[in-house]
C-alpha positions, -999 to 999 in steps of 0.1 A, spaced: -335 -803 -571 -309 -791 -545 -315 -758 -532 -283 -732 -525 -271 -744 -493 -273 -787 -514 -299 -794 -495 -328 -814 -514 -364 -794 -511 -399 -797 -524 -401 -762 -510 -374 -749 -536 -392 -767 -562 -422 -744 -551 -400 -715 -552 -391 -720 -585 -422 -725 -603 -433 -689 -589 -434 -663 -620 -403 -642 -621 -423 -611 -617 -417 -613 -579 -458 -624 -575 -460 -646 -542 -500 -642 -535 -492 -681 -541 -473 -689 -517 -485 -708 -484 -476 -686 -452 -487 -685 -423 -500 -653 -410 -525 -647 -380 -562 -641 -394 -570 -606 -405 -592 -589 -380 -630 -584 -383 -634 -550 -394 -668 -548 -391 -670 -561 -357 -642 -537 -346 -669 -511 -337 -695 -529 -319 -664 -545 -297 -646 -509 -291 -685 -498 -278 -687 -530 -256 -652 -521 -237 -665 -487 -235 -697 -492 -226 -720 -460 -213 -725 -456 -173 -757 -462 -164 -775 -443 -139 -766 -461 -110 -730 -467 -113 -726 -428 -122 -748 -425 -94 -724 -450 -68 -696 -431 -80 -712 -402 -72 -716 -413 -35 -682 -427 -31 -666 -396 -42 -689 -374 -19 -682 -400 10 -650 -398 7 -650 -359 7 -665 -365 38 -642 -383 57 -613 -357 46 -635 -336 61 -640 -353 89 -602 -363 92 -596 -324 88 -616 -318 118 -603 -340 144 -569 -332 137 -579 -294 143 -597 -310 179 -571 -326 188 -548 -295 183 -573 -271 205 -569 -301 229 -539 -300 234 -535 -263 233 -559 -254 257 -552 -280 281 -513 -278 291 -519 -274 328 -504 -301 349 -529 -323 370 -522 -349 401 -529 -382 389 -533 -411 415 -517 -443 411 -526 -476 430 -490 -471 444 -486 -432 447 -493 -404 422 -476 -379 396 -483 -345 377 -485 -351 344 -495 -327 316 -537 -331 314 -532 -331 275 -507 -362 273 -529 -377 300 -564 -373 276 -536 -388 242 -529 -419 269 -564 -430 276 -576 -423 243 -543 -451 230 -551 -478 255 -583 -475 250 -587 -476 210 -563 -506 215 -581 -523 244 -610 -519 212 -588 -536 187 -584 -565 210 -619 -566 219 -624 -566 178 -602 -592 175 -615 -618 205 -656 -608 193 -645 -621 152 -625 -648 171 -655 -662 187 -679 -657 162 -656 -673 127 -672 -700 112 -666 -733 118 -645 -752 95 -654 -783 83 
């Protein structure tokens, strides 16, 4: 039999043994499997699954340690401020080849730079010479 476009079909010889009452629990479709209803809960409870005492408990810790270094962040920046402020006198500094007045405040910012970055580097040479090998 030659379907409406005069193409030949098994498929439109399905078609047209279906009842005319517009019933197609017959036909063959392809349709993804129905979920597991009554697995649906016991999966929801896995993904949400309780907090036991110790990961409340390492939350818990991170939060509070992180409080703390806001805290602590808090406080130098008010150190470094009284720092400054209370030192703005100018002081003689001696060079290897002559000396300057400099502001005792930027002189205290200036050591404390080189020195966190002459840290850094030492950081950096110390994991350097202590990577593992590769083999």
């Amino acid at each position: 039999m030659k379907d409406v476009f005069g193409l030949a079909s098994a498929a439109s010889d399905d078609l047209a043994a279906t009842p005319a009452s517009g019933d197609v629990s017959g036909l063959a479709i392809d349709q993804p499997p129905a979920p597991d209803t009554a697995r649906a809960p016991e999966a929801a409870a896995a993904a949400n699954e309780a907090e036991t005492r110790a990961e409340r408990f390492r939350r818990y810790a991170r939060r509070g340690g992180l409080h703390a270094y806001a805290v602590g962040v808090v406080v130098l920046v008010a150190v470094l401020i009284a720092l400054a402020a209370s030192n703005t006198a100018d002081v003689k500094v001696n060079w290897l080849f002559g000396s300057a007045h400099v502001s005792l405040v930027w002189l205290v910012l200036l050591t404390a730079v080189i020195a966190w970055v002459l840290g850094l580097l030492a950081s950096v040479r110390f994991q350097w010479l202590t990577r593992a090998r590769r083999r």
